[in-house]
N, C-alpha and C positions, 0 to 999 in steps of 0.2 A: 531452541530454548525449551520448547515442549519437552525435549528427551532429557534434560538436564535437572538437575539433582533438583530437589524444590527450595535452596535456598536460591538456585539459579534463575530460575522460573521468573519472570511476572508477574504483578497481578492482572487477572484476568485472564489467565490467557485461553481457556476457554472461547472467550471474544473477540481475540486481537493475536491470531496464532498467523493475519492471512491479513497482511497489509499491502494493498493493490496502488501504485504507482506507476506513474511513468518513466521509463530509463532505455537509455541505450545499452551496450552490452556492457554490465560491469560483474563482481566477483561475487554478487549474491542471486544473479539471476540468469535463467537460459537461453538470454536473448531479448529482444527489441523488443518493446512494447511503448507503443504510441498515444499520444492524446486522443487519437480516435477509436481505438481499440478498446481502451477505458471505458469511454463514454457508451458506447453503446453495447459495453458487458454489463454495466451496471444499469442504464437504460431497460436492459432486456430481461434484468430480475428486477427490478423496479419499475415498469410501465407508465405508471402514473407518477413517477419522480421529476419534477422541474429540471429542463434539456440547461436553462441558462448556469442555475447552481452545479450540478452534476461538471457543467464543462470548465467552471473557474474549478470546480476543483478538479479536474483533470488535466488542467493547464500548471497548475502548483503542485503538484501531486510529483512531481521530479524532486523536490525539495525534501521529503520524506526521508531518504536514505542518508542524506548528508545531515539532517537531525538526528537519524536512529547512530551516526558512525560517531557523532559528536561526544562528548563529556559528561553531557545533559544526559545521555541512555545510555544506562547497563545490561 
């Protein structure tokens, strides 16, 4: 999207070019990435970030991509 013409674009995307989910291997990513794996990437730039919130949402964080493929996002 970033490369795309700027009626293409979103807004923001400066902010949101880098949306971090959990998935097994599907057609927009290089491979596996885990609820644990999440958690303590973002843990590790976060430090002081609450473990309990961080891991709900790396537990929903698989749900991301079937929103982004939906109706709802262009």
């Amino acid at each position: 999207m970033k490369a795309g013409k700027r009626w293409e674009r979103g807004e923001n995307t400066k902010c949101t070019k880098d949306v971090k989910y959990t998935h097994d291997r599907d057609n927009a990513t290089a491979g596996i990435y885990t609820e644990e794996e999440l958690l303590e990437d973002v843990l590790g730039v976060s430090p002081n970030g609450d473990p309990t919130l961080t891991g709900q949402v790396a537990e929903f964080s698989h749900k991301a991509k079937e929103f982004m493929d939906s109706d709802r996002v262009r």
